[in-house]
C-alpha positions as CSV (number, residue, x, y, z in Angstrom):
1,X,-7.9,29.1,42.5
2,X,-6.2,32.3,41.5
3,X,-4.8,32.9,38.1
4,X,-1.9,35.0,38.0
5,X,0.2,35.6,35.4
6,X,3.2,37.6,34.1
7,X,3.0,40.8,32.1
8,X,5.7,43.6,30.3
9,X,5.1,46.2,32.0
10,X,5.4,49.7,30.8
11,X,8.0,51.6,32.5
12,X,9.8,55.2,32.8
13,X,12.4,55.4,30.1
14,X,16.0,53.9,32.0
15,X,17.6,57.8,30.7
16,X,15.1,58.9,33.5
17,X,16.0,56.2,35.7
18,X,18.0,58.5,38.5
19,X,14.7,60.9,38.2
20,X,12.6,58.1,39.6
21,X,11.9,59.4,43.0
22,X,10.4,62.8,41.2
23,X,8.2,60.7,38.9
24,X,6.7,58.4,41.7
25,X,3.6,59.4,43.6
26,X,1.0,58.6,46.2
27,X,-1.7,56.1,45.7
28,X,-4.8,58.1,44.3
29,X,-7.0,57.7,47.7
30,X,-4.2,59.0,50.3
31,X,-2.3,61.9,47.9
32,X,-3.3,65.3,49.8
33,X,-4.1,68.4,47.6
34,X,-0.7,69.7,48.8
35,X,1.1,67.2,47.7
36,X,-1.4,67.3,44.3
37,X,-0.4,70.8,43.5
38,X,3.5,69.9,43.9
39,X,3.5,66.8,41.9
40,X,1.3,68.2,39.1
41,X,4.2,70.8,38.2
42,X,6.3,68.4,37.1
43,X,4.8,66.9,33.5
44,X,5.6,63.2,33.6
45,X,4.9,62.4,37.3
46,X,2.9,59.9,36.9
47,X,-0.3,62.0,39.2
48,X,-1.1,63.1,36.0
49,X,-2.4,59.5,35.0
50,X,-3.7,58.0,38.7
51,X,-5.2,61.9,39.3
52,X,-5.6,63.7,36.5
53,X,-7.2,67.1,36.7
54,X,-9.4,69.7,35.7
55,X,-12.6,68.8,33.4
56,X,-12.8,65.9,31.3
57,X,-9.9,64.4,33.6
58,X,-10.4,60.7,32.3
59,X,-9.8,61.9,28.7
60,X,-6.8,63.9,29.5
61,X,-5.4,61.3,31.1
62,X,-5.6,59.2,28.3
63,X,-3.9,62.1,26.0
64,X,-1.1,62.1,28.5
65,X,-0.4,58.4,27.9
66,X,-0.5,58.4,24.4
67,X,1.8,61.0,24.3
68,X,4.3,59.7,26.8
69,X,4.1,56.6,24.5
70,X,5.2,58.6,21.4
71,X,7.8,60.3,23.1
72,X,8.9,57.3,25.3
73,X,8.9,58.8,27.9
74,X,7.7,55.3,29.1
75,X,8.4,52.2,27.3
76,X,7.3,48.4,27.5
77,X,9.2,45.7,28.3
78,X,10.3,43.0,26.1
79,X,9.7,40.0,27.3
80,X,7.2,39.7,30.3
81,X,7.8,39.2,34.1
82,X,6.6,39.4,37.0
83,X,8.0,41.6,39.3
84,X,9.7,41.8,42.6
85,X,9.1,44.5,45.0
86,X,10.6,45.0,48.3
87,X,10.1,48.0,50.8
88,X,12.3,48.9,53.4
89,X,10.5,50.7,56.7
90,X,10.7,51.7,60.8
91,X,7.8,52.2,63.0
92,X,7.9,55.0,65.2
93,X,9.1,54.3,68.8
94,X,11.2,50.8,67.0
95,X,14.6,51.2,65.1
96,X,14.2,47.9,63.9
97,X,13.9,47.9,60.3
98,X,11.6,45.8,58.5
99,X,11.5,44.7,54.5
100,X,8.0,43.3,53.2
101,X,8.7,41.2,50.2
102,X,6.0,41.2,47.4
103,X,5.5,40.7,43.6
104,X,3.5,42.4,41.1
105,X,1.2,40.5,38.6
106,X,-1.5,40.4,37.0
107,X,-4.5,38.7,38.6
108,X,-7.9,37.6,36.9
109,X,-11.1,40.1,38.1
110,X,-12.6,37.1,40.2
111,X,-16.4,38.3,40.7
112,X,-16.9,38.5,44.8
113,X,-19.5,35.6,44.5
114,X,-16.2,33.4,43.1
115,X,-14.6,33.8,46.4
116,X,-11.1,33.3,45.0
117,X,-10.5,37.0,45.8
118,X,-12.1,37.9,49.5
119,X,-12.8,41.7,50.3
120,X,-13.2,43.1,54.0
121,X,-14.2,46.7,53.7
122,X,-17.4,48.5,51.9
123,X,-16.1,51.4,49.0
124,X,-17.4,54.6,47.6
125,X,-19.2,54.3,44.6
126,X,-18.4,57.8,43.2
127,X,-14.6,56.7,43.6
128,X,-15.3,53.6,41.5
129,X,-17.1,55.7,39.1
130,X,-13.6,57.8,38.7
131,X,-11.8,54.6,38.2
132,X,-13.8,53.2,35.4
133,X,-13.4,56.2,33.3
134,X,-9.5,56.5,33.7
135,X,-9.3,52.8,32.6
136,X,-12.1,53.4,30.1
137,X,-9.6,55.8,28.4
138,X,-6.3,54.6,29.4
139,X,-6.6,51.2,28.7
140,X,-4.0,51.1,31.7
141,X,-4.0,49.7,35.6
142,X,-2.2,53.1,36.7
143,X,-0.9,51.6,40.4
144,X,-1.0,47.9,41.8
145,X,-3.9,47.1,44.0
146,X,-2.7,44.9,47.3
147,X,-3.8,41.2,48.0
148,X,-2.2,38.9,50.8
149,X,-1.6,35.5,50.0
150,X,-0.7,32.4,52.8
151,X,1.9,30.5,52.4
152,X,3.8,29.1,55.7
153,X,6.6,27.7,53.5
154,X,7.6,31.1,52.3
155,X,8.2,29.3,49.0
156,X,8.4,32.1,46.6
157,X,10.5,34.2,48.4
158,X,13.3,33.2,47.3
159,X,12.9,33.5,43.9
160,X,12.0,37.3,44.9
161,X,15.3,37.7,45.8
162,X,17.0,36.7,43.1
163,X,15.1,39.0,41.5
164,X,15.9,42.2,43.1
165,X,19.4,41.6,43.2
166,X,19.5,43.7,39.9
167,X,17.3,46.3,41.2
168,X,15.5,48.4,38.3
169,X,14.4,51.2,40.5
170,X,15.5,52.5,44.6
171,X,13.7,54.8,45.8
172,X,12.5,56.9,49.1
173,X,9.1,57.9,48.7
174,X,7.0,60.1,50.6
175,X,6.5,57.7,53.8
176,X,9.8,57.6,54.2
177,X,9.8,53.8,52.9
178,X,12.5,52.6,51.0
179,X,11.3,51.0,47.8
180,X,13.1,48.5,45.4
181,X,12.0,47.1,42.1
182,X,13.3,44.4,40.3
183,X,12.1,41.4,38.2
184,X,11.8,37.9,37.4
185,X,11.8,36.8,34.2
186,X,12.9,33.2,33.8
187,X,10.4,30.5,32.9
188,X,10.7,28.2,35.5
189,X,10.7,30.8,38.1
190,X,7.6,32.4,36.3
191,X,6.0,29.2,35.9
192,X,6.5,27.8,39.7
193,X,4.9,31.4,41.2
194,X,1.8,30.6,38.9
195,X,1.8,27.3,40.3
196,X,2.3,27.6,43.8
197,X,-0.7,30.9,43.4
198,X,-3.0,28.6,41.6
199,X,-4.3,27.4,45.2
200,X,-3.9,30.4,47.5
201,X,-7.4,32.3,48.2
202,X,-6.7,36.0,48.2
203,X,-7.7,38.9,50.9
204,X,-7.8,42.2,49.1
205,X,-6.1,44.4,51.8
206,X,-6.1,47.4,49.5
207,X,-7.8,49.3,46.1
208,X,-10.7,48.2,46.8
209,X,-12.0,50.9,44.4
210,X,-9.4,50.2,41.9
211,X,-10.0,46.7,41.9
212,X,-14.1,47.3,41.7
213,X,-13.3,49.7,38.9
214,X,-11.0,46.7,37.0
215,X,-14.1,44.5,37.9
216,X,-16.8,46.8,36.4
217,X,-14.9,47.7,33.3
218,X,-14.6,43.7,32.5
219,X,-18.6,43.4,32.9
220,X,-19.0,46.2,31.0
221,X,-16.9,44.3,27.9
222,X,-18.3,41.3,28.6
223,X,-21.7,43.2,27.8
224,X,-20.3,44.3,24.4
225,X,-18.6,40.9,23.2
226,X,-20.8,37.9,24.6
227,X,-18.9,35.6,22.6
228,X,-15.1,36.4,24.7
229,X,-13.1,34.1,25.5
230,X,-12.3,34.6,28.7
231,X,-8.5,35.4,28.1
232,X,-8.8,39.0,27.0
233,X,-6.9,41.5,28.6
234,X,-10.1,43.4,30.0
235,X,-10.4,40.4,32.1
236,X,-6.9,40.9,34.5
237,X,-6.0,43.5,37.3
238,X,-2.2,44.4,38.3
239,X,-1.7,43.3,42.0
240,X,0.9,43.6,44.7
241,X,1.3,40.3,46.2
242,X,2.8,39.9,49.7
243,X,2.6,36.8,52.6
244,X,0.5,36.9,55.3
245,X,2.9,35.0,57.3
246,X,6.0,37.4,56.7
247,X,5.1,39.1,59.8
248,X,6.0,42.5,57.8
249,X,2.3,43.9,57.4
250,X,1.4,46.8,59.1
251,X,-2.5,47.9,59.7
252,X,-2.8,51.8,61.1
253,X,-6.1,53.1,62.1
254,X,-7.8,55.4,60.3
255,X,-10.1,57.9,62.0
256,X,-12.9,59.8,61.6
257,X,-14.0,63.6,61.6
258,X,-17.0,64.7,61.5
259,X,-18.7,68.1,60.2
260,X,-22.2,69.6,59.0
261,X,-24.5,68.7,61.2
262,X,-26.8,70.6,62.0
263,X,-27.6,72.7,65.2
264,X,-24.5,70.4,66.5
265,X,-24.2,71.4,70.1
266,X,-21.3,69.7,72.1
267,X,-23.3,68.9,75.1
268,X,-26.1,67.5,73.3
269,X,-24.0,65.1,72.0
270,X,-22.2,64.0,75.2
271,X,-25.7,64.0,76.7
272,X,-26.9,61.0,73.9
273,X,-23.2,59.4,73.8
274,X,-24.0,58.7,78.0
275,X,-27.2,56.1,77.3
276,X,-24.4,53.5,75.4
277,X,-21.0,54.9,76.0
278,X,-19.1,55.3,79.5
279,X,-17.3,58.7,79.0
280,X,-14.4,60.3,81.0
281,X,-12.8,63.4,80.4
282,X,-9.0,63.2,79.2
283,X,-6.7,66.2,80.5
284,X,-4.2,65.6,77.7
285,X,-5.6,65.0,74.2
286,X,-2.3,63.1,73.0
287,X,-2.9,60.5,75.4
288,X,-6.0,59.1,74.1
289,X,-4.2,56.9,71.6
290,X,-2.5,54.9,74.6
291,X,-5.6,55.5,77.1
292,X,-7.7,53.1,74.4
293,X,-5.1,51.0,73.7
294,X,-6.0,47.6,74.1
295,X,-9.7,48.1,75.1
296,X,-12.5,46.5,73.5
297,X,-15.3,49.1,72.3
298,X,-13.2,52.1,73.6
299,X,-12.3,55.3,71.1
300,X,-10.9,58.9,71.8
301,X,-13.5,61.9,70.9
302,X,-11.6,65.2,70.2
303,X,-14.3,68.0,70.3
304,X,-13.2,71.7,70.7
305,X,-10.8,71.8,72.9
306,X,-11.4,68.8,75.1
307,X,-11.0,65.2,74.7
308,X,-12.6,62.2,76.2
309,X,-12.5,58.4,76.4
310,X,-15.5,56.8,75.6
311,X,-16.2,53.0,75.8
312,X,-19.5,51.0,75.0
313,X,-21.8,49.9,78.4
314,X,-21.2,46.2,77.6
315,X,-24.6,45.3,78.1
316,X,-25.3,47.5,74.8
317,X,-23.5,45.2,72.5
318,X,-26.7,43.3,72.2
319,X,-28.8,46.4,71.0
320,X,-27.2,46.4,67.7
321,X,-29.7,45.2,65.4
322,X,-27.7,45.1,61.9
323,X,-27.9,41.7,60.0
324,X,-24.3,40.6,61.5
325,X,-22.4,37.4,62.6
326,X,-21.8,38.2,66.6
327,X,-18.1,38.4,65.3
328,X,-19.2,41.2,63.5
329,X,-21.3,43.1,65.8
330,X,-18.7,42.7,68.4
331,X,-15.9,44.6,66.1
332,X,-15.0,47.9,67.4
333,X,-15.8,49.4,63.9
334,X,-19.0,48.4,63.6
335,X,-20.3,49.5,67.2
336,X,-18.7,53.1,66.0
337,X,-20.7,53.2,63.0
338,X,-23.4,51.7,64.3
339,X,-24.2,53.6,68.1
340,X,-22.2,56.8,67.3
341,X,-23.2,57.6,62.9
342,X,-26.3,55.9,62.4
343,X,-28.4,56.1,66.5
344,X,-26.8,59.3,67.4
345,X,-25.9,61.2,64.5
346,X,-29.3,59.5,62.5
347,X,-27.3,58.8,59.2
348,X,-28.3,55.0,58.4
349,X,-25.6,52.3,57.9
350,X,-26.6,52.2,53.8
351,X,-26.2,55.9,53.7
352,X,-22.8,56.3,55.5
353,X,-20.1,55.5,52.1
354,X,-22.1,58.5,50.7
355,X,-22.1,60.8,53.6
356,X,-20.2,64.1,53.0
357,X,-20.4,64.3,57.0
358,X,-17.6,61.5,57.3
359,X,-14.6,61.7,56.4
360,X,-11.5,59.9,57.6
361,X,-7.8,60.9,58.6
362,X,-5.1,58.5,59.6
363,X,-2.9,61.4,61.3
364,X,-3.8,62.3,65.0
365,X,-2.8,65.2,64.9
366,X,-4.1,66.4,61.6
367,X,-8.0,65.3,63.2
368,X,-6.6,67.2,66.5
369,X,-6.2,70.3,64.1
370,X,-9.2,69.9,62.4
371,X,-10.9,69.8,65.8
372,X,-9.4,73.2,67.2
373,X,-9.6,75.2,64.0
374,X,-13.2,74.0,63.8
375,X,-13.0,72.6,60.4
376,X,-14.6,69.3,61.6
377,X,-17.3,69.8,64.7
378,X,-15.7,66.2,66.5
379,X,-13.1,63.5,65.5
380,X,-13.9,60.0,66.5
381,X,-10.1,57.8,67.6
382,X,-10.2,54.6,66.4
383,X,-7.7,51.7,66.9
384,X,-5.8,49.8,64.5
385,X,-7.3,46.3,63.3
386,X,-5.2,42.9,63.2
387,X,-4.6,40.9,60.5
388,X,-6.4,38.0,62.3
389,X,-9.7,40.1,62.3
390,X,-8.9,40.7,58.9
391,X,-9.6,37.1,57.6
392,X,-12.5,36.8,60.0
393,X,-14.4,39.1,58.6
394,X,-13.7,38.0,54.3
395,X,-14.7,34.6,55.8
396,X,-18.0,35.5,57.3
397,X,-18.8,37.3,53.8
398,X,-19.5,40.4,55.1
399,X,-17.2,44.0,55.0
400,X,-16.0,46.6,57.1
401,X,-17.2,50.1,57.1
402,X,-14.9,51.9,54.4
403,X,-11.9,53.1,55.3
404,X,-11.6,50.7,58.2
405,X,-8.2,50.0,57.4
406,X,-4.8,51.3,56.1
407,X,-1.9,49.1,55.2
408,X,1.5,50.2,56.0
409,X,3.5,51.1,53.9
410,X,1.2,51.9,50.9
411,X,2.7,51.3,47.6
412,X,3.7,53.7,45.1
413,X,2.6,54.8,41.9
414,X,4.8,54.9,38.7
415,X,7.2,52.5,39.5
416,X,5.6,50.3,36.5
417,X,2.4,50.1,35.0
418,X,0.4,47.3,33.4
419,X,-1.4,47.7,29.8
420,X,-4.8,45.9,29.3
421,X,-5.2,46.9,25.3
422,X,-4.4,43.5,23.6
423,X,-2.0,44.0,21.6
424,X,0.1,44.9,24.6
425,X,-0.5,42.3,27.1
426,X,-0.2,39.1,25.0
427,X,2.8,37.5,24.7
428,X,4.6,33.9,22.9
429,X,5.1,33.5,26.8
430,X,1.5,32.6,27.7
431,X,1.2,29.3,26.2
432,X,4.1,27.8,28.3
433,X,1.9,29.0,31.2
């Protein structure tokens, strides 16, 4: 069912090999503008091509790579591969250290409706926009999206390893991950990976935009050259591959803060949270992460200088009208959006990915901050989400509010990159595919 296949990627010069860890950067949907303003002084940190800035950011962007290809300051592989990337981590409160194992490839742009490639969350459509025009005028997947594959026999594994025991880059990036690149780039290996994909169904866990934006751009060529082939370049996306079974995937919550509403009066809003949601006062805020630990329908508010549990009446569950599977309806997510954003707060479920009164934070403390400084009016706590409810919800079809989920660790940007203009992504290679 899904198509993968090897690439050459194009990759920081080696001479700047030891520089790698100042040439990385976040993903372009968790960098903060403080680490923006940092990584834009250096001139080939590869920000400058996932988050270009000022006006006409797309085109610059596109500038930047032609001129980092005339002055190598990146250059293409060879021959292609397809890559092997590991990253080393800790959890807080565990000193155990964990490696997820994962390759990089490029995947065909499966349309939703093929359900080769399954998506669980809702996106942003002014974020898509932005990744349309950089690949528009780069020609260039900037940062692997994520999928998760299934495979109980762990069979390619082991052809990862082989392939990073020559790593091409080590690195410790801004999570504190370790991350190590290397590749593999024998035929048989190659051609055994393809293989053993060619059956797996694929949950995109994350870049959803980015993947959208890959998935757009190929519509839009298909538009122009209604006689393609279906093997042109504009029809692939660069994915990070890992196993669902590896027991190495990590799924933080992300929460929410909330800010211009009008004539927002904290009492009011305790007052309508009481007719669906039991609510006791916390003394500490910090404890509300363990307090709704492990309780169905239960999240931490933060407002001023006070914080609360609140849980749903169960008897409510049945008041929620949206067009859901029960599985659906009975997700902690959805009753959040639903009760708290669209019957307390009025702002409908269609409207929320475009509401500039949500926005989301994964650090507690950072929505605790936000809180007392006033910057947001209330932050909502969510918990984190399991990899089981995960597959449940691609299954049904449907899609989690956006930014229901984040993935830990994230991957990194400018380890490689992956060239969709022709000339550059064929190779002899494909036919032995």
């Amino acid at each position: 069912m899904a198509e993968i296949r090897p690439f050459k990627a194009w990759r920081y010069n080696y001479k700047l090999r030891k520089q790698i860890d100042e040439l990385t950067s976040p993903l372009f949907d968790v960098v903060s503008e403080k680490q923006r303003a940092r990584l834009y002084q250096n001139p080939h940190n590869s920000i400058h091509l996932s988050v270009p800035q000022g006006e006409n950011a797309a085109w610059k962007a596109g500038q930047t790579l032609q001129q980092w290809k005339d002055e190598k300051v990146i250059v293409q592989d060879m021959v292609p591969g397809i890559y092997s990337y590991f990253q080393y981590f800790t959890l807080p409160g565990d000193t155990k250290e964990y490696c997820r194992k994962g390759f990089v490839a490029f995947i065909r742009a499966y349309d939703w409706s093929d359900k080769v490639l399954m998506r669980h969350e809702s996106t942003m459509p002014h974020s898509v926009d932005d990744r349309v025009a950089i690949l528009e005028e780069t020609k260039l997947n900037v940062s692997p999206t994520h999928g998760l594959y299934t495979d109980s026999d762990f069979q390619i594994e082991a052809m990862l390893d082989a392939g990073i025991q020559q790593p091409i880059y080590e690195a410790e990036d801004y999570q504190g991950v370790r991350d190590v690149l290397g590749v593999v780039n024998d035929a048989a290996s190659i051609r055994k990976i393809v293989s053993i994909m060619r059956d797996k169904q694929i949950i995109l866990a994350d870049g959803h935009h980015r993947y959208e934006g890959s998935l757009r751009y190929k519509k839009m060529q298909l538009a122009k050259e209604p006689t393609a082939t279906g093997k042109e370049a504009f029809n692939y996306h660069m994915m990070y591959f890992t196993n669902t079974e590896a027991h190495d995937l990590r799924i933080l919550p992300t929460h929410r803060l909330v800010k211009n509403i009008s004539d927002f009066a904290p009492a009011q809003l305790l007052e309508k949270l009481a007719a669906y949601f039991i609510i006791k006062l916390v003394e500490n805020a910090s404890d509300v992460n363990e307090i709704i630990l492990g309780k169905q329908w239960a999240f931490g508010l933060l407002m001023g200088d006070e914080a609360y549990k609140i849980r749903l009446k169960p008897e409510c569950i049945d008041l929620i009208d949206w067009n859901f599977p029960d599985k659906i309806k009975e997700l902690d997510l959805t009753v959040m959006h639903y009760f708290i954003f669209e019957k307390i707060l009025g702002i409908a479920g269609k409207d929320q990915t475009r509401s500039e009164k949500i926005s989301f934070e994964r650090n507690f403390t950072e929505c605790h901050s936000s809180v007392l400084s006033g910057e947001a009016q209330f932050a909502v706590i969510t918990k984190d989400i399991s990899i089981e409810t995960i597959k449940e919800v691609c299954l049904s079809g449907y899609t989690l509010p956006q930014k229901s989920t984040y993935f830990y660790p994230k991957v990194i940007c400018g380890f490689l990159f992956g060239s969709i203009l022709e000339d550059e992504f064929t190779s002899p290679f494909d036919s032995s595919l």
